[in-house]
HTML snippet that shows the backbone in 3Dmol.js (N, CA, C, O; Angstrom):
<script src="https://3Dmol.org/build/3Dmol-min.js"></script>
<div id="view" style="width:600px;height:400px;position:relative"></div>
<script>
const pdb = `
ATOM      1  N   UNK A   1     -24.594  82.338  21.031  1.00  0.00           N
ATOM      2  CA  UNK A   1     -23.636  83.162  21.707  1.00  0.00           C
ATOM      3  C   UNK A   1     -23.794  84.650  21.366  1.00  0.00           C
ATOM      4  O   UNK A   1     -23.587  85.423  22.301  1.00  0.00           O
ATOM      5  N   UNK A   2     -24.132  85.183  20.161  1.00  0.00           N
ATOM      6  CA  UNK A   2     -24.440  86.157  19.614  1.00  0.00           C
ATOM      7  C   UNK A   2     -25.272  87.178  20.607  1.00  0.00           C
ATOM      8  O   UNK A   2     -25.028  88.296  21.060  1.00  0.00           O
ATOM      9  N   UNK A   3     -26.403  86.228  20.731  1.00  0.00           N
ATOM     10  CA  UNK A   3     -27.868  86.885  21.809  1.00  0.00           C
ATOM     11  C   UNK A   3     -27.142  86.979  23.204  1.00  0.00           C
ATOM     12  O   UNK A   3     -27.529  87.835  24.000  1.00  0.00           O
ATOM     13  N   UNK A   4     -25.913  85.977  23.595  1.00  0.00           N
ATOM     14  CA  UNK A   4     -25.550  86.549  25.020  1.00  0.00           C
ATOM     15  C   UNK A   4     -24.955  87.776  25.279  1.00  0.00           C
ATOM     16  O   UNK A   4     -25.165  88.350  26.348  1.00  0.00           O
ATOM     17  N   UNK A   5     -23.926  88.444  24.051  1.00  0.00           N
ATOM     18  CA  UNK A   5     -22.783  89.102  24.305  1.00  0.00           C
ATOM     19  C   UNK A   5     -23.745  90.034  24.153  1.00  0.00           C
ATOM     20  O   UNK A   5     -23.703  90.894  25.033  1.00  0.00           O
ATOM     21  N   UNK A   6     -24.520  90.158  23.423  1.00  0.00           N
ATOM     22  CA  UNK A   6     -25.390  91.731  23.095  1.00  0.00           C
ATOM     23  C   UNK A   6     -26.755  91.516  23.732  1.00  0.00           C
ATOM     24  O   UNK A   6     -27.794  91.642  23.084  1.00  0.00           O
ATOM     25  N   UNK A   7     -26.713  91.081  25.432  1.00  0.00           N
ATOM     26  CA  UNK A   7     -27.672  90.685  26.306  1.00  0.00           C
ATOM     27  C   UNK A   7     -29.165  90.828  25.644  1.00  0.00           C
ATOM     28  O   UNK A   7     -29.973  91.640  26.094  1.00  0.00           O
ATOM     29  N   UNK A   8     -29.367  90.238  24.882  1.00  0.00           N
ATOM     30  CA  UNK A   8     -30.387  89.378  24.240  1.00  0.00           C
ATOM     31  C   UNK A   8     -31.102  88.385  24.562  1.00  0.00           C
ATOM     32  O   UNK A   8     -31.058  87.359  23.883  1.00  0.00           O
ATOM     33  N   UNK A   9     -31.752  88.471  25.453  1.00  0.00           N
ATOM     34  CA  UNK A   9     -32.898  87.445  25.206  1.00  0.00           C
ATOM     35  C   UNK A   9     -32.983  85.940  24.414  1.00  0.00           C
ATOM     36  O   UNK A   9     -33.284  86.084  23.229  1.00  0.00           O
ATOM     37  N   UNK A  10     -32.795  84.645  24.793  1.00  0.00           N
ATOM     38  CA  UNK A  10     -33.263  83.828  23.787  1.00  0.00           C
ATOM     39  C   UNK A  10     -33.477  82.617  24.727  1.00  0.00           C
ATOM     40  O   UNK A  10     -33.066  82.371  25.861  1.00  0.00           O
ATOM     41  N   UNK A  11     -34.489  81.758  23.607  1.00  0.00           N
ATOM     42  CA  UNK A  11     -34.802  80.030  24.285  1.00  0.00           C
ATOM     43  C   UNK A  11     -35.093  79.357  23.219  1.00  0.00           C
ATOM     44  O   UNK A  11     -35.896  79.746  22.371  1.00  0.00           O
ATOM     45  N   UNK A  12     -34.373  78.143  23.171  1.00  0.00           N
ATOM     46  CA  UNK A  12     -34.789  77.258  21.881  1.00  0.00           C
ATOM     47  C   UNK A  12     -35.370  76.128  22.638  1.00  0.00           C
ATOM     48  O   UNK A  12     -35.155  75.550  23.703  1.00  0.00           O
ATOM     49  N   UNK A  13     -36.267  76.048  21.558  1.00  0.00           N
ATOM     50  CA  UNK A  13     -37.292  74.591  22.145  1.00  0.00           C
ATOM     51  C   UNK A  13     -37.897  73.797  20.749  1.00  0.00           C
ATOM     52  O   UNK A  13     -38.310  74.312  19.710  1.00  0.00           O
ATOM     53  N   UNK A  14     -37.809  72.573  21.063  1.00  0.00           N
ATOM     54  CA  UNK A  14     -38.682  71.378  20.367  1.00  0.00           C
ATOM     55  C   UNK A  14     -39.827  72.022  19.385  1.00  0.00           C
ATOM     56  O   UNK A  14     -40.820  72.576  19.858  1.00  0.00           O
ATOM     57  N   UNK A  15     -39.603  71.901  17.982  1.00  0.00           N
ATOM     58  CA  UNK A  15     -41.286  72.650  17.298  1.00  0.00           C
ATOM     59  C   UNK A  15     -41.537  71.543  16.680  1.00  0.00           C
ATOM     60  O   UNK A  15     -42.565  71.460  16.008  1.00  0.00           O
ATOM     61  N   UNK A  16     -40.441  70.219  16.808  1.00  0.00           N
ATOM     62  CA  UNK A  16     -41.430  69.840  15.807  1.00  0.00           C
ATOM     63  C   UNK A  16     -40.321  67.863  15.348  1.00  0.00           C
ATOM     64  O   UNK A  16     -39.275  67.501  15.886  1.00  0.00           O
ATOM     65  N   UNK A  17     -40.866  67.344  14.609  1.00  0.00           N
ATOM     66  CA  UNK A  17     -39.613  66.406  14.262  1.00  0.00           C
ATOM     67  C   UNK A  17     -39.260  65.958  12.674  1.00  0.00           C
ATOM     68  O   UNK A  17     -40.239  66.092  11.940  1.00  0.00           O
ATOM     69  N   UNK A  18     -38.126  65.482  12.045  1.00  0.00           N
ATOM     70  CA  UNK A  18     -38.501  65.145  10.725  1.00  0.00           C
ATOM     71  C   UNK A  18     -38.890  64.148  10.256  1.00  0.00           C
ATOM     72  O   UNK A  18     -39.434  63.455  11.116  1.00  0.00           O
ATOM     73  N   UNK A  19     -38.885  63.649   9.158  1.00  0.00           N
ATOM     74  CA  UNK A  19     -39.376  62.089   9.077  1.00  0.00           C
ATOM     75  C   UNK A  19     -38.936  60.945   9.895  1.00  0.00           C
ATOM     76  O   UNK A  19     -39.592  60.111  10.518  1.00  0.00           O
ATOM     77  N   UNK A  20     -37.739  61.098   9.752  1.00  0.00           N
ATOM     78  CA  UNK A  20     -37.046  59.912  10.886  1.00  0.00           C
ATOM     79  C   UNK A  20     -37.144  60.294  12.404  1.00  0.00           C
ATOM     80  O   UNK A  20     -36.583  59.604  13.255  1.00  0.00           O
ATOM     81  N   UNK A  21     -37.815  61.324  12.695  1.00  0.00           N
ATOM     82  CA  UNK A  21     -38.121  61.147  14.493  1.00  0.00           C
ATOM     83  C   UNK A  21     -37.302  62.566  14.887  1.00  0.00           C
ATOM     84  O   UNK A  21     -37.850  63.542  15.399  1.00  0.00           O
ATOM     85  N   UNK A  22     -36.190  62.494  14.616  1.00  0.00           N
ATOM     86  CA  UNK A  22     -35.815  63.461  15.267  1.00  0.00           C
ATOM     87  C   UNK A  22     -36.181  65.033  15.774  1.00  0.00           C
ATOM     88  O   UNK A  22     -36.887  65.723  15.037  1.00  0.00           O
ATOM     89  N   UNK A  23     -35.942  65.294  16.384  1.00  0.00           N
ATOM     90  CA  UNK A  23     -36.470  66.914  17.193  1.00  0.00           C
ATOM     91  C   UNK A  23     -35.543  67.937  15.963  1.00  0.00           C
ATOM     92  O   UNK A  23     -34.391  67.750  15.570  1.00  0.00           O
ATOM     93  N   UNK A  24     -36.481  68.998  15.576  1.00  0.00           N
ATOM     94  CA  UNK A  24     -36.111  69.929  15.200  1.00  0.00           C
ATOM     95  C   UNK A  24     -36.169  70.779  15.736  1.00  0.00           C
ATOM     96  O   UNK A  24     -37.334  70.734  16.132  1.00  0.00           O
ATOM     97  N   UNK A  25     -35.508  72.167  16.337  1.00  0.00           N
ATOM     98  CA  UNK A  25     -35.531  73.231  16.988  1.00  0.00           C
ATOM     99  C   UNK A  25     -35.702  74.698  16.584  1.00  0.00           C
ATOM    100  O   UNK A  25     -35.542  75.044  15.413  1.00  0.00           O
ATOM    101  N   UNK A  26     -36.002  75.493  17.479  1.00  0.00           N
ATOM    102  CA  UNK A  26     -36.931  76.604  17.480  1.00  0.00           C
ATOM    103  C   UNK A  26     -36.002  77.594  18.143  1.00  0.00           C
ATOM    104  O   UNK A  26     -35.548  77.132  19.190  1.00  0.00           O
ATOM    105  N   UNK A  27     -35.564  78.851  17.850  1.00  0.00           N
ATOM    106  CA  UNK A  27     -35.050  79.732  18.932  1.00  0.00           C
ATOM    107  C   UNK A  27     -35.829  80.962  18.627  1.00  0.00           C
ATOM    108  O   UNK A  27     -36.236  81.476  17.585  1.00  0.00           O
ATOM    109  N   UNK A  28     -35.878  81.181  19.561  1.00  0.00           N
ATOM    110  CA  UNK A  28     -37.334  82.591  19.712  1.00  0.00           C
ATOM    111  C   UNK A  28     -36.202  83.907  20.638  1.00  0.00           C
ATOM    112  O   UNK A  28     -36.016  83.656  21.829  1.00  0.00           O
ATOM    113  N   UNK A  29     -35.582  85.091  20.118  1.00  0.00           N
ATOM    114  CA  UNK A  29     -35.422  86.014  20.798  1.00  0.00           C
ATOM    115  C   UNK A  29     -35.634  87.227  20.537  1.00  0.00           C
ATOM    116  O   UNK A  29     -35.866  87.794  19.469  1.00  0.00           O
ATOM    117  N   UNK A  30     -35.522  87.677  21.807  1.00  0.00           N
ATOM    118  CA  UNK A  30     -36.538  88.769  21.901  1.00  0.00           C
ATOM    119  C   UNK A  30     -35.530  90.209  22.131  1.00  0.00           C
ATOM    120  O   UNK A  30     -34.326  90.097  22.364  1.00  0.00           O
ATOM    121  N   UNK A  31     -36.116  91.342  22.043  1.00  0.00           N
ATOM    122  CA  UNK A  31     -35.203  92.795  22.482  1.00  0.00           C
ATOM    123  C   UNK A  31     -34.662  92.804  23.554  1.00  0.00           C
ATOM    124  O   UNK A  31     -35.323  92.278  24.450  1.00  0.00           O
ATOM    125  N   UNK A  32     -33.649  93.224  23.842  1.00  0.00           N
ATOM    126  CA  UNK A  32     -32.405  93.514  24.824  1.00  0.00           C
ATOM    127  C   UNK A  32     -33.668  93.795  26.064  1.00  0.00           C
ATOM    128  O   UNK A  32     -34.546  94.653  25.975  1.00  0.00           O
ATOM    129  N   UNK A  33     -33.505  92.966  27.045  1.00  0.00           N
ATOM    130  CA  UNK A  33     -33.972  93.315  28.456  1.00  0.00           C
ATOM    131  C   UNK A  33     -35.240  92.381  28.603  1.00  0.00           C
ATOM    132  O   UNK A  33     -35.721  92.122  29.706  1.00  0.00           O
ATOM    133  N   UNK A  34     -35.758  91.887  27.390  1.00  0.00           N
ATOM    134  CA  UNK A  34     -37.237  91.478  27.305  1.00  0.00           C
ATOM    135  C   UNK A  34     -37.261  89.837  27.540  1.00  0.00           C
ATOM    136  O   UNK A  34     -37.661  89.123  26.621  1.00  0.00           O
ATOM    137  N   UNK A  35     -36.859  89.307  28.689  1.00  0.00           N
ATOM    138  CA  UNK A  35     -36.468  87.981  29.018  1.00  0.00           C
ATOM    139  C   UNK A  35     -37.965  87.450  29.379  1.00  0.00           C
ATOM    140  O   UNK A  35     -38.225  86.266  29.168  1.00  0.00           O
ATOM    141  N   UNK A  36     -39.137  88.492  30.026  1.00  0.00           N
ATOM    142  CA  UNK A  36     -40.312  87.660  29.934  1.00  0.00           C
ATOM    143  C   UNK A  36     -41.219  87.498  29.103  1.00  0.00           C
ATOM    144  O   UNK A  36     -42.194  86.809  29.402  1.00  0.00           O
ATOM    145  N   UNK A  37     -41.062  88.326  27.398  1.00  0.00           N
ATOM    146  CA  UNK A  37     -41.572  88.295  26.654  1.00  0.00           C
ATOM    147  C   UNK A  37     -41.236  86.953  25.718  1.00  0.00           C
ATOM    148  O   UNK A  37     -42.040  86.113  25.313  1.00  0.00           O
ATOM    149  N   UNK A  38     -39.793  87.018  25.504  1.00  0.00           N
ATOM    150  CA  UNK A  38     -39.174  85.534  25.265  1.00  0.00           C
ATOM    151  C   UNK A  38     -39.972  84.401  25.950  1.00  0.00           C
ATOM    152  O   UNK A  38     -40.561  83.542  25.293  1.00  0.00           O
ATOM    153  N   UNK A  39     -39.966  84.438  27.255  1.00  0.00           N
ATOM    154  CA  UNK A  39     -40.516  83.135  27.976  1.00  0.00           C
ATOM    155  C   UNK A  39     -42.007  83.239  27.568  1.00  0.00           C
ATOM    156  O   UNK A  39     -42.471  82.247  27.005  1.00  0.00           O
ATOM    157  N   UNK A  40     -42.799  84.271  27.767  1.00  0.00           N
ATOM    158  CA  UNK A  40     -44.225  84.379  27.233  1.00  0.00           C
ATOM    159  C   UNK A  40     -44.239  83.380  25.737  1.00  0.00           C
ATOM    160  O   UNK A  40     -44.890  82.360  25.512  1.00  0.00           O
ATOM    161  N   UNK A  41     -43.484  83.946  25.058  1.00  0.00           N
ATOM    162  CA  UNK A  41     -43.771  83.399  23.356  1.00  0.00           C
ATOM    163  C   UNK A  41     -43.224  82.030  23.261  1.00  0.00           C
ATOM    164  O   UNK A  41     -43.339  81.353  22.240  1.00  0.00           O
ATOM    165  N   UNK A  42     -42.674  81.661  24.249  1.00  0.00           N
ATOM    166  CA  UNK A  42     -41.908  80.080  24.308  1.00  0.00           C
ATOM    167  C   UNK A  42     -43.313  79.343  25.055  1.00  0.00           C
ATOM    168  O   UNK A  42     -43.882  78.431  24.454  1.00  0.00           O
ATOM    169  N   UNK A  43     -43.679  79.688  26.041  1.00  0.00           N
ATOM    170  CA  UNK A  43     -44.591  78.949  27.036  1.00  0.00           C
ATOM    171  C   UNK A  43     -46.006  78.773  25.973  1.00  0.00           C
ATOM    172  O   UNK A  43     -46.625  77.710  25.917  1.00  0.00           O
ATOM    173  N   UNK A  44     -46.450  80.216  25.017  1.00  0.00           N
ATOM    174  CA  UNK A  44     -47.637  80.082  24.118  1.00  0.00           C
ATOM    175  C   UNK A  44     -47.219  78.901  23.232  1.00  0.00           C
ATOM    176  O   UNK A  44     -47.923  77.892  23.261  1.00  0.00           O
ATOM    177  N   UNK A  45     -46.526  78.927  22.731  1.00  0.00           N
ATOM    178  CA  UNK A  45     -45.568  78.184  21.587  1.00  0.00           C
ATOM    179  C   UNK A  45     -46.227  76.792  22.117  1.00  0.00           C
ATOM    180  O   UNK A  45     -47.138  76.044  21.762  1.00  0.00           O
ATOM    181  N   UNK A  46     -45.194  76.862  23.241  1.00  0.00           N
ATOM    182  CA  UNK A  46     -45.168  75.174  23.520  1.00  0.00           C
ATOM    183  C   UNK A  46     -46.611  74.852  23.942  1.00  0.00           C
ATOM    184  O   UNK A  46     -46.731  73.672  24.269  1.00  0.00           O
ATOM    185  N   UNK A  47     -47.564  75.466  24.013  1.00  0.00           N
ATOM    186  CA  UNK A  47     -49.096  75.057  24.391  1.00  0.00           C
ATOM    187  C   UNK A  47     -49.433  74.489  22.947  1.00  0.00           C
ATOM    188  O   UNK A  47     -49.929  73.383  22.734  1.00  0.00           O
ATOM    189  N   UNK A  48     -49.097  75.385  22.039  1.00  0.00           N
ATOM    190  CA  UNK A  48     -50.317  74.765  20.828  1.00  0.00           C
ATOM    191  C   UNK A  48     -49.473  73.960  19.985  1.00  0.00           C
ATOM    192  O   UNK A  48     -49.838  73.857  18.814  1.00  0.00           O
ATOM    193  N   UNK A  49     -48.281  73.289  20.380  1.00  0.00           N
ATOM    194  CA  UNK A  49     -47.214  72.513  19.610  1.00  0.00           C
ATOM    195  C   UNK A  49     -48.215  71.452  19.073  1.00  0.00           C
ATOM    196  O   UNK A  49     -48.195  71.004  17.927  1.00  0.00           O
ATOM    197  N   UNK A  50     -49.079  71.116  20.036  1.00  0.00           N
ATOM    198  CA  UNK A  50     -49.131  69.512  20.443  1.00  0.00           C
ATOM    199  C   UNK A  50     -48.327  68.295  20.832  1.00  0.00           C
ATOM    200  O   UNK A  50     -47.124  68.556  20.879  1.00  0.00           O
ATOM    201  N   UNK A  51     -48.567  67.301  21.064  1.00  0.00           N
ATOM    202  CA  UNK A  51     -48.428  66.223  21.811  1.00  0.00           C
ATOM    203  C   UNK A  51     -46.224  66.271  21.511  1.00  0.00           C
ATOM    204  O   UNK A  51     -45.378  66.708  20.732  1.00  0.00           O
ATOM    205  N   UNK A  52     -46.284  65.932  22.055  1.00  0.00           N
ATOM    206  CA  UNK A  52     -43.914  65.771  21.868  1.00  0.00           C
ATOM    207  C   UNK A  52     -44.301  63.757  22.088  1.00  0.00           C
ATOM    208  O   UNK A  52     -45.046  62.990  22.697  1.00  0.00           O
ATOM    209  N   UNK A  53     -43.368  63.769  21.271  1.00  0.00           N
ATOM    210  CA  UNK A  53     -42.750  62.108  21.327  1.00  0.00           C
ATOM    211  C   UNK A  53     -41.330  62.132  22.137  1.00  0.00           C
ATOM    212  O   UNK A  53     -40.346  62.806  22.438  1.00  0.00           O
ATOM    213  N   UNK A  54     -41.969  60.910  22.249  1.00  0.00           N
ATOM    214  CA  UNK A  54     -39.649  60.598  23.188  1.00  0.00           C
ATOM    215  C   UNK A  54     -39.024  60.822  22.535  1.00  0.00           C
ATOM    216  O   UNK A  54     -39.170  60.958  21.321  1.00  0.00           O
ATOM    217  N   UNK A  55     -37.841  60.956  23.390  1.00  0.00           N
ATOM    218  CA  UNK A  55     -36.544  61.563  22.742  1.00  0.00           C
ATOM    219  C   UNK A  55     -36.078  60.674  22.195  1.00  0.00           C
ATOM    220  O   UNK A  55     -35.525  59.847  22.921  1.00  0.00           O
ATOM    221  N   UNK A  56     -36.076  60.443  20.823  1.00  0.00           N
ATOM    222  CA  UNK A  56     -34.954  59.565  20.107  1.00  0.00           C
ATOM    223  C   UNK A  56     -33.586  58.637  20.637  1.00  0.00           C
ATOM    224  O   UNK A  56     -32.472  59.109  20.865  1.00  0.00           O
ATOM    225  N   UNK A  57     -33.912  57.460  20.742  1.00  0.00           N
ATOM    226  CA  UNK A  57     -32.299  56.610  21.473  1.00  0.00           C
ATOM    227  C   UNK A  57     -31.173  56.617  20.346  1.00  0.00           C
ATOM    228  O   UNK A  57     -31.324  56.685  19.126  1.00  0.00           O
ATOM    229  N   UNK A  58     -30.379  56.556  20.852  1.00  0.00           N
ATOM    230  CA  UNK A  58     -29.373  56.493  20.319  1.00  0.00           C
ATOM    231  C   UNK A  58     -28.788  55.247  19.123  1.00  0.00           C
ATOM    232  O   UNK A  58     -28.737  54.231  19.816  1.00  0.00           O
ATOM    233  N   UNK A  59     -28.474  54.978  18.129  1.00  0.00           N
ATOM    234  CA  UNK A  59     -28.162  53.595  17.196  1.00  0.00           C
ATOM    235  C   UNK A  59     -27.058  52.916  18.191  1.00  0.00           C
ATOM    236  O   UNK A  59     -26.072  53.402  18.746  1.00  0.00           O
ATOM    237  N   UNK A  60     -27.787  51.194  18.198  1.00  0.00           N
ATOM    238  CA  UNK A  60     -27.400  50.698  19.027  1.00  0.00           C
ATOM    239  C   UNK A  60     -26.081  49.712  18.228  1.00  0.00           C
ATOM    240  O   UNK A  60     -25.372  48.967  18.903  1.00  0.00           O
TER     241      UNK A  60
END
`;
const viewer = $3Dmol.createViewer("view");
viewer.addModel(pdb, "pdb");
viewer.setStyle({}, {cartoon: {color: "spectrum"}});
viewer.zoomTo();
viewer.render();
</script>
């Protein structure tokens, strides 16, 4: 909410998971106005992540 009010730039994405599977997250933002530099460093990002697993189900 921080990055919205002070029109900031941001995107969080998947970097990674912990032992038990789950997705850990990433927020990447960037200088006031710079919304395609954000997406640039998110789109590089997510190229050299490698492979993503499924999304974790829920305990049944």
């Amino acid at each position: 909410m921080p990055y919205n009010m002070s029109e900031q730039p941001a995107a969080s994405i998947n970097c990674g998971y912990t032992k038990e599977g789950k997705p850990i997250g990433l927020q990447i933002s960037g200088r006031r106005f710079d919304d395609s530099g954000v997406m640039r460093i998110s789109r590089w990002f997510e190229s050299v992540r490698g492979a993503q697993k499924k999304w974790p189900e829920p305990p049944k």
